[in-house]
DRENDO-1510 file (C-alpha; in Angstrom, 1 decimal, always signed):
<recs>
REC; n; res; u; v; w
REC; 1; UNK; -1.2; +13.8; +40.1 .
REC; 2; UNK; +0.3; +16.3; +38.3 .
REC; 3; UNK; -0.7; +17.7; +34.9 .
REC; 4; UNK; +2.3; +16.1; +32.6 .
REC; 5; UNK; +1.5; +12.8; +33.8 .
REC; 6; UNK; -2.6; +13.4; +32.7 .
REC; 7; UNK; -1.0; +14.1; +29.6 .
REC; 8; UNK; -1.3; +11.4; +26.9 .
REC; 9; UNK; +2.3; +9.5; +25.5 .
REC; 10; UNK; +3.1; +9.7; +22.5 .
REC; 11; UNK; +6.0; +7.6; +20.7 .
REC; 12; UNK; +6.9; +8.5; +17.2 .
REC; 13; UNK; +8.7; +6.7; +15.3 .
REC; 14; UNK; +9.3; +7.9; +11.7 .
REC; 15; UNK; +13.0; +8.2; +9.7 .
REC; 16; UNK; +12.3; +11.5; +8.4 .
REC; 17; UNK; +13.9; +14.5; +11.0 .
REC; 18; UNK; +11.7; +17.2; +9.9 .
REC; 19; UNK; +8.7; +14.8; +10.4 .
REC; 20; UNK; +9.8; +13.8; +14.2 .
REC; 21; UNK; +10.3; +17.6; +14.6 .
REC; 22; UNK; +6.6; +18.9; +13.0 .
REC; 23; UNK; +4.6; +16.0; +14.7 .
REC; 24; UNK; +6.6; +16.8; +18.3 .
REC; 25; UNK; +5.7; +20.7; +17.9 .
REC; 26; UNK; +2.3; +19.5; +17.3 .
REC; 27; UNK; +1.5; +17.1; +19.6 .
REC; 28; UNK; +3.2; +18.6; +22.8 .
REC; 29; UNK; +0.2; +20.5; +24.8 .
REC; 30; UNK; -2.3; +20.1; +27.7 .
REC; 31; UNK; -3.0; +16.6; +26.4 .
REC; 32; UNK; -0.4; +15.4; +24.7 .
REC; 33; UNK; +3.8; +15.0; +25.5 .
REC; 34; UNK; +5.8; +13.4; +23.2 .
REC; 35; UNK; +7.6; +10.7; +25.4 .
REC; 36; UNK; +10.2; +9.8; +22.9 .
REC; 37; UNK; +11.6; +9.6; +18.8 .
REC; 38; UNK; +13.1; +7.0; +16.9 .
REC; 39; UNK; +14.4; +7.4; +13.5 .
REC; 40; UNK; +13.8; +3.0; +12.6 .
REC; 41; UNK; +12.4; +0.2; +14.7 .
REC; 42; UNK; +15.2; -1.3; +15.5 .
REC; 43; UNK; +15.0; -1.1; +19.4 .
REC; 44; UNK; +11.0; -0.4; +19.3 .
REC; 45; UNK; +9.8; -3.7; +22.0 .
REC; 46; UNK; +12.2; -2.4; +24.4 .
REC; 47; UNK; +11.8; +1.7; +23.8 .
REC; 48; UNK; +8.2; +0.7; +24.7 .
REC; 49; UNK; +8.6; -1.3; +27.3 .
REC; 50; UNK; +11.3; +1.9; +28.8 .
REC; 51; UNK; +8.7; +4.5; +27.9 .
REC; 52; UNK; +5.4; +2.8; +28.2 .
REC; 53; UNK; +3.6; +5.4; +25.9 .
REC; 54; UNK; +0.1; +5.6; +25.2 .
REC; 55; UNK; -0.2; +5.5; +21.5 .
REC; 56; UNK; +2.5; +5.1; +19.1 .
REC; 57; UNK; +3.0; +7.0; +15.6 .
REC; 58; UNK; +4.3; +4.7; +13.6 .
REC; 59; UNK; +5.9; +6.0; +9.3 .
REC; 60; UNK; +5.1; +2.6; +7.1 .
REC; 61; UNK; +8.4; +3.1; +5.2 .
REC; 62; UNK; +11.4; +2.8; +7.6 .
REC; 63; UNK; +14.9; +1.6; +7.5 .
REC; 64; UNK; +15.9; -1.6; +8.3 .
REC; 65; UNK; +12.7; -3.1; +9.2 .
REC; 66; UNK; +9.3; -2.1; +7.9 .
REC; 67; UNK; +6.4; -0.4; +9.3 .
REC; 68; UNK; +4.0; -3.3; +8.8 .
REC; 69; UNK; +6.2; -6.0; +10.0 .
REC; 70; UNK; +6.6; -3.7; +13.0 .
REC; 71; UNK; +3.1; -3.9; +13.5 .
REC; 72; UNK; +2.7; -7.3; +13.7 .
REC; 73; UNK; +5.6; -7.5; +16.5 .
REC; 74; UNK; +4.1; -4.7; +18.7 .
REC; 75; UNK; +0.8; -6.4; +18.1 .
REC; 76; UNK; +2.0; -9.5; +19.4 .
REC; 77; UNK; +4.1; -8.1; +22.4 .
REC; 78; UNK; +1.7; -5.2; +23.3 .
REC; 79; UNK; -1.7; -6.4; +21.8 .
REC; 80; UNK; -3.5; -3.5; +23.4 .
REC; 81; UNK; -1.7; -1.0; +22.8 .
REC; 82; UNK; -2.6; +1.6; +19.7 .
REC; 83; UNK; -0.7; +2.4; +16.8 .
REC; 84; UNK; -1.8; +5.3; +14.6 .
REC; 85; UNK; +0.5; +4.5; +10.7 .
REC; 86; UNK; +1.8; +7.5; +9.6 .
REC; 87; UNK; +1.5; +7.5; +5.4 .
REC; 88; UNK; +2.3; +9.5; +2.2 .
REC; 89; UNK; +0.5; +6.7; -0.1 .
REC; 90; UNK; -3.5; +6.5; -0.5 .
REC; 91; UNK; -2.7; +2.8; -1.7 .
REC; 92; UNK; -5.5; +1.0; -0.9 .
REC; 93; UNK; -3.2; -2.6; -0.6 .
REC; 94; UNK; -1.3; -0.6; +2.5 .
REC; 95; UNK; -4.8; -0.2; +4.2 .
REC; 96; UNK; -6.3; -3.2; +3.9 .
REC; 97; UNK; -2.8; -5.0; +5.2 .
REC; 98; UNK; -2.4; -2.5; +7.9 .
REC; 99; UNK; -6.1; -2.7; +9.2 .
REC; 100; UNK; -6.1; -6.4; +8.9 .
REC; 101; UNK; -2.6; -6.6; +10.9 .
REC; 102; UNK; -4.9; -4.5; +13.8 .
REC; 103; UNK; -3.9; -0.7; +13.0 .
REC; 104; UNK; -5.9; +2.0; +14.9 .
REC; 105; UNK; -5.7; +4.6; +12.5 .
REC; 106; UNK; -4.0; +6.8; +9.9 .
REC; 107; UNK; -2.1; +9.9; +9.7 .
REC; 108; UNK; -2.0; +11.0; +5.8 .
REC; 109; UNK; +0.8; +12.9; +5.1 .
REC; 110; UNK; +0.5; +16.0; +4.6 .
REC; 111; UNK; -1.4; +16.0; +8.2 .
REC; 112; UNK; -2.5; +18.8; +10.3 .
REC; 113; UNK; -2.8; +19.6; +13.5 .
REC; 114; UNK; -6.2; +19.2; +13.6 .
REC; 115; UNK; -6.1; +15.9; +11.5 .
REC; 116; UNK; -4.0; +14.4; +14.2 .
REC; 117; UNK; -5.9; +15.5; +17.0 .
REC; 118; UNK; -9.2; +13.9; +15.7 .
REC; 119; UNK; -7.6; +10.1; +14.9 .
REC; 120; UNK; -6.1; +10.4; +18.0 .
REC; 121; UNK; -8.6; +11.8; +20.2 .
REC; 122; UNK; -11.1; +9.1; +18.7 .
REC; 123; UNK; -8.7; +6.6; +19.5 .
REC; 124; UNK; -7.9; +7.3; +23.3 .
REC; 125; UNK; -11.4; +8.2; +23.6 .
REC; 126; UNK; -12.4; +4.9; +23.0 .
REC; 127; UNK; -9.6; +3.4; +25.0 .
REC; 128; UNK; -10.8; +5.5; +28.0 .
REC; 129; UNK; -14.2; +4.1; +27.4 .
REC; 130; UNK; -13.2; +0.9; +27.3 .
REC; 131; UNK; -11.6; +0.5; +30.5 .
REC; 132; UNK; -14.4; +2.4; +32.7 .
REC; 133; UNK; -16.3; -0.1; +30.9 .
REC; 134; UNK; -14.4; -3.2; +32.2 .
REC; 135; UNK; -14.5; -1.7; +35.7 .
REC; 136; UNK; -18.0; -0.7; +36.1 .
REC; 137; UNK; -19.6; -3.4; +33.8 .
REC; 138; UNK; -20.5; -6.8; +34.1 .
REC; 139; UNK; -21.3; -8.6; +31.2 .
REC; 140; UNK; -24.9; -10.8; +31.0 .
REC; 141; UNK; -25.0; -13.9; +33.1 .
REC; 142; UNK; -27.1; -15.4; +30.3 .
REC; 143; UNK; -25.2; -16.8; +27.3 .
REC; 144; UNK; -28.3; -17.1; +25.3 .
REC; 145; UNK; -28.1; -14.1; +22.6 .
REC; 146; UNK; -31.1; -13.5; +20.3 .
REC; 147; UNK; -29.7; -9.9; +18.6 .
REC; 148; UNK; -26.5; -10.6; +16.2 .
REC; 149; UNK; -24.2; -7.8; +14.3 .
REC; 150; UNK; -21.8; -7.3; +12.5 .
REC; 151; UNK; -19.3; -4.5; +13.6 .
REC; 152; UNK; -17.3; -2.6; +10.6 .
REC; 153; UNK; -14.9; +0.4; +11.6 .
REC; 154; UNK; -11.0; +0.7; +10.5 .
REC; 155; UNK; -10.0; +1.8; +14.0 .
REC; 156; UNK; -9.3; -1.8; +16.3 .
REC; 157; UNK; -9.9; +0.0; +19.2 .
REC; 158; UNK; -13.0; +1.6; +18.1 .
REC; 159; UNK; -13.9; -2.0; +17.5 .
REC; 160; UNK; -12.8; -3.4; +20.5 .
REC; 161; UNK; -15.1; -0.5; +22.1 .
REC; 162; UNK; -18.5; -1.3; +19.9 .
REC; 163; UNK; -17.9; -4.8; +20.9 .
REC; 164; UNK; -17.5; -5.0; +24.3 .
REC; 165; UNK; -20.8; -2.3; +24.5 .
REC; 166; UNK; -23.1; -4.1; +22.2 .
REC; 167; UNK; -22.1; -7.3; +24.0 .
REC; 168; UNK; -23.0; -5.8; +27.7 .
REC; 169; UNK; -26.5; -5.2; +26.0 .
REC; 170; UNK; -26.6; -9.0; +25.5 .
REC; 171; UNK; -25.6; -8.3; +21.4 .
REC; 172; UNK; -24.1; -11.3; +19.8 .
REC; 173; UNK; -21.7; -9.6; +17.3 .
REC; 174; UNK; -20.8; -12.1; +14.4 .
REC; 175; UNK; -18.8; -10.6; +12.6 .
REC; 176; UNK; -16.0; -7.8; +12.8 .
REC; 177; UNK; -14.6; -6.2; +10.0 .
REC; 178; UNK; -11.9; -4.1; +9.4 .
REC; 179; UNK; -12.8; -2.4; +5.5 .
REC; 180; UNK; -15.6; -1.7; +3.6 .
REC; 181; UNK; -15.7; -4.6; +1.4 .
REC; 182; UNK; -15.1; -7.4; +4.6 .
REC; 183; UNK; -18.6; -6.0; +6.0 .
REC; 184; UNK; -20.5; -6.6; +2.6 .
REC; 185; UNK; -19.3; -10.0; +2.9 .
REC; 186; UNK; -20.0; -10.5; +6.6 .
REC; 187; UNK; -23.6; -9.0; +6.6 .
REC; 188; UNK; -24.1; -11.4; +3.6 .
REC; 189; UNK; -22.6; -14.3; +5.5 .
REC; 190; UNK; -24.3; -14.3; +8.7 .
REC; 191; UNK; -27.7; -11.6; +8.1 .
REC; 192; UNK; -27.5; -10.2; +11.4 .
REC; 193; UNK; -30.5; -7.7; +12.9 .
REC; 194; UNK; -27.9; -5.0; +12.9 .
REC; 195; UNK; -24.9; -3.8; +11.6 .
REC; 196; UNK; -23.0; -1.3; +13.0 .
REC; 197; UNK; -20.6; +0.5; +9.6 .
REC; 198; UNK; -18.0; +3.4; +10.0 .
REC; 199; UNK; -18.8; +6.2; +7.2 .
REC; 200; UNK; -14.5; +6.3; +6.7 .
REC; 201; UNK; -13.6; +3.3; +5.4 .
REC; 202; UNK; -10.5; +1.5; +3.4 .
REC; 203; UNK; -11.3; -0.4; +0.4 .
REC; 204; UNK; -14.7; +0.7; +0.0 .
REC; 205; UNK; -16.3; +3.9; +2.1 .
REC; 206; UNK; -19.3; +3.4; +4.3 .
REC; 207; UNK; -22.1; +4.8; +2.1 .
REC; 208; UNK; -20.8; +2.1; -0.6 .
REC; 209; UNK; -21.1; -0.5; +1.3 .
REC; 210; UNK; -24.4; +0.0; +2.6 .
REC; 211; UNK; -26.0; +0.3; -1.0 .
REC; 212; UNK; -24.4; -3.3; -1.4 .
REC; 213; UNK; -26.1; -4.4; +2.0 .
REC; 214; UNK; -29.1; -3.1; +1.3 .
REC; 215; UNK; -29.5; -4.6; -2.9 .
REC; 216; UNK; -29.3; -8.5; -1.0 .
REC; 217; UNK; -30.7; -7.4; +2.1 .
REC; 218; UNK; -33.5; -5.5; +3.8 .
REC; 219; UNK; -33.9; -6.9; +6.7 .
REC; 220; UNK; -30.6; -6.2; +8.6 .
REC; 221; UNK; -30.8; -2.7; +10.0 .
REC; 222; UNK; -27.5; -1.0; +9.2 .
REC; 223; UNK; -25.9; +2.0; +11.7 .
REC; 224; UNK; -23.6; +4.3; +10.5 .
REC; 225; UNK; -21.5; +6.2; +12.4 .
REC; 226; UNK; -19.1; +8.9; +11.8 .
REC; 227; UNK; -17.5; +11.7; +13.2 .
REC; 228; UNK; -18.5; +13.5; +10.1 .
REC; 229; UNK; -21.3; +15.6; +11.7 .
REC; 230; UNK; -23.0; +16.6; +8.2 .
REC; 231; UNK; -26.3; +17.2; +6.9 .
REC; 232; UNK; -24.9; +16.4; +3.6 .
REC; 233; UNK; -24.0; +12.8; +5.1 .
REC; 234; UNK; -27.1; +12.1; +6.9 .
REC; 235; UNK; -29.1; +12.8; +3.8 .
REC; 236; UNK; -26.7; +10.3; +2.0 .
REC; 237; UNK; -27.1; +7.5; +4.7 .
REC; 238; UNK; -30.5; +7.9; +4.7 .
REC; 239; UNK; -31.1; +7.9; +1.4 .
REC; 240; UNK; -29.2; +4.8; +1.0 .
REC; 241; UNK; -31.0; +3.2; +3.4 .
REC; 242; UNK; -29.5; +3.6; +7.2 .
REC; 243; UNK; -31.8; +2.8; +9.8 .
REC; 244; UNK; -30.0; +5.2; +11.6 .
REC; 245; UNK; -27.1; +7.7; +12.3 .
REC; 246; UNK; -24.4; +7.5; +15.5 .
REC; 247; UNK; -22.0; +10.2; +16.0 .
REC; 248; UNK; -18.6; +9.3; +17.4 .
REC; 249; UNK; -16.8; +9.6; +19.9 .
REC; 250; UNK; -19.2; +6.9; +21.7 .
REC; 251; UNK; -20.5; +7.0; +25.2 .
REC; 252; UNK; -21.9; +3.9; +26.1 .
REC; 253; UNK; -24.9; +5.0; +28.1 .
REC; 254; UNK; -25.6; +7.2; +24.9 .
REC; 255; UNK; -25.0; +4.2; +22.2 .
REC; 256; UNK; -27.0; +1.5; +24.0 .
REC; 257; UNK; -29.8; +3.9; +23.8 .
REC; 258; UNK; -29.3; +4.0; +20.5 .
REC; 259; UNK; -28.9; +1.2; +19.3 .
REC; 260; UNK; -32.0; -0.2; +21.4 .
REC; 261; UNK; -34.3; +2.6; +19.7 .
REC; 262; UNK; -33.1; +1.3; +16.0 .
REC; 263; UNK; -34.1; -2.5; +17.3 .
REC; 264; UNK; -37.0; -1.4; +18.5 .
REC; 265; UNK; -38.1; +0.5; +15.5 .
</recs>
């Protein structure tokens, strides 16, 4: 195999030139090739199904047909498949809508290199993750589950990955949500043993949320997890009233232990 076709592919799709051209000087290195542009989504089904990328960066305003209705047809056609929405607006409407249609991830604009690299090494982290998982994994021959959760991150395939571990541990998860407001309401609705809730969330961050969770409830024990490595957070969490603190990106192995301990304790 040789090293370009380790690399991860990228399709961007954004109507701005000078956008195309910064993200591809950006992104082309050891792990990333851009495999193709386009300036609308005119032709986007079949420019995936020509270039089968890895991840697409996808601008929510575009010509001719817009970024969320785009979305929804990639989700249908390729429903495993990430999208990462590239945005100038911090409207929390656009959020909500985008996370609910099944987005992966944001790129605010302005963006970084760095900024970039983190949504979307988290993202094909978790994607790599999830398919040693279906290959060395079997899930548990008995249906009974005693353990419910409720799963809250922005990031579908992060999602998708918290699911499929915590259900290998024999983990019923109840409820998935996709903001922070959605896992207030879910953790109220079903008052599962754990929750699992990303720090970075639309609508309402992860620290909000939990104070909700824990002023109706104190016997769910609530996870969060982050890749925000900081004392300053911990303290926050903890003070708020996490049982406990996960760092991403997630190893299985690593989060069952985990998440066993906090069950446990």
């Amino acid at each position: 195999m040789t090293q370009l076709s380790k690399r991860i592919r990228v399709l961007i799709v954004d109507d701005c030139a000078c956008i195309r051209t910064t993200l591809r000087a950006m992104l082309n290195s050891d792990e990333y090739v851009v495999a193709g542009e386009l300036s609308n989504g005119e032709n986007i089904l079949a420019t995936i199904a020509m270039l089968d990328p890895d991840i697409i960066c996808l601008d929510h305003l575009l010509p001719n047909k817009d970024g969320m209705l785009l979305l929804g047809e990639i989700r249908t056609a390729y429903p495993n498949l990430p999208v990462v929405m590239i945005t100038g607006s911090d409207d929390t409407t656009l959020q909500h809508v985008a996370t609910m249609l099944g987005i992966d991830g944001f790129i605010n604009k302005p963006f970084s290199q760095k900024k970039i690299f983190d949504v979307l090494q988290e993202i094909t982290h978790a994607k790599k993750q999830l398919m040693i998982l279906s290959r060395k994994y079997s899930f548990p021959e008995d249906n009974t589950c005693h353990t419910k959760a409720v799963v809250a991150d922005d990031s579908r395939t992060v999602r998708r990955l918290l699911i499929t571990i915590l259900t290998q541990m024999g983990i019923e998860v109840v409820g998935e949500a996709y903001d922070g407001m959605q896992a207030t309401e879910l953790v109220a609705e079903h008052k599962p043993d754990i929750a699992c809730l990303d720090f970075d969330l639309p609508t309402m961050n992860g620290i909000e949320a939990l104070k909700i969770i824990r002023s109706k409830n104190d016997t769910t024990k609530v996870v969060m997890t982050t890749t925000l490595a900081s004392r300053e957070l911990l303290k926050l969490a903890m003070s708020a009233g996490a049982a406990g603190f996960i760092i991403k990106p997630f190893y299985p192995n690593t989060l069952k232990q985990n998440i066993s301990r906090i069950l446990a304790s």
